[in-house]
C-alpha positions, -999 to +999 in steps of 0.1 A: +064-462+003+057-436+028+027-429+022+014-462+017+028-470+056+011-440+074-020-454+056-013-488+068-006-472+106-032-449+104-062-471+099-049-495+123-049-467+148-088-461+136-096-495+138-082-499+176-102-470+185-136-488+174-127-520+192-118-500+224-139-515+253-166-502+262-172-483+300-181-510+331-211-518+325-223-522+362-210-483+364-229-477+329-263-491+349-256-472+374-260-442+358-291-455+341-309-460+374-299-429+388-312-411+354-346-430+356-351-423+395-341-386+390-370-384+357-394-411+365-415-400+338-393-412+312-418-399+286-410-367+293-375-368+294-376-385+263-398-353+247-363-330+260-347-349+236-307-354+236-303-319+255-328-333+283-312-363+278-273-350+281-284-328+310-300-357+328-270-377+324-243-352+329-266-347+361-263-384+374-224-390+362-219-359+388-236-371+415-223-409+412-186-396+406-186-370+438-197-398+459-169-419+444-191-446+426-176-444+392-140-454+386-143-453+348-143-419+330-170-401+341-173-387+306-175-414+288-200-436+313-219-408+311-220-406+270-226-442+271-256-443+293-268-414+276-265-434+241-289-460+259-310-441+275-320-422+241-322-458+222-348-464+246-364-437+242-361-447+208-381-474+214-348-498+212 
């Protein structure tokens, strides 16, 4: 009967972590702009692939969070903006 209740706990637990919410967006855009003014030739960054891409972004997250324009977790604003930035290069 154990068993059968960690199961039960444990993929609740999994399933609250995929509903989580996602990073502010207006934070998320933020970084977005910042990468795509930093790398205006997106083509390029794009042919870095997702070490040009996680560079770039770890680059911008920095620079927003020491002037004290992200409030979210830098980490994860910056994974997320990443994510999008790499769908569109992507072409999505």
């Amino acid at each position: 009967m154990k068993v059968i209740g960690f199961a039960v706990v444990a993929a609740l637990s999994l399933n609250a972590l995929h509903v989580q919410a996602a990073e502010d967006p207006a934070e998320v855009a933020a970084v977005i702009a910042a990468i795509k003014a930093a790398n205006p030739d997106m083509k390029a960054l794009c042919q870095q692939g997702p070490d040009g891409i996680r560079k770039a972004s770890g680059d911008a997250v920095r620079s927003l969070a020491m002037a004290g324009s992200i409030k979210g977790n830098p980490r994860e604003v910056g994974a997320e903006a990443g994510q999008k930035i790499g769908q569109e290069c992507r072409g999505g």
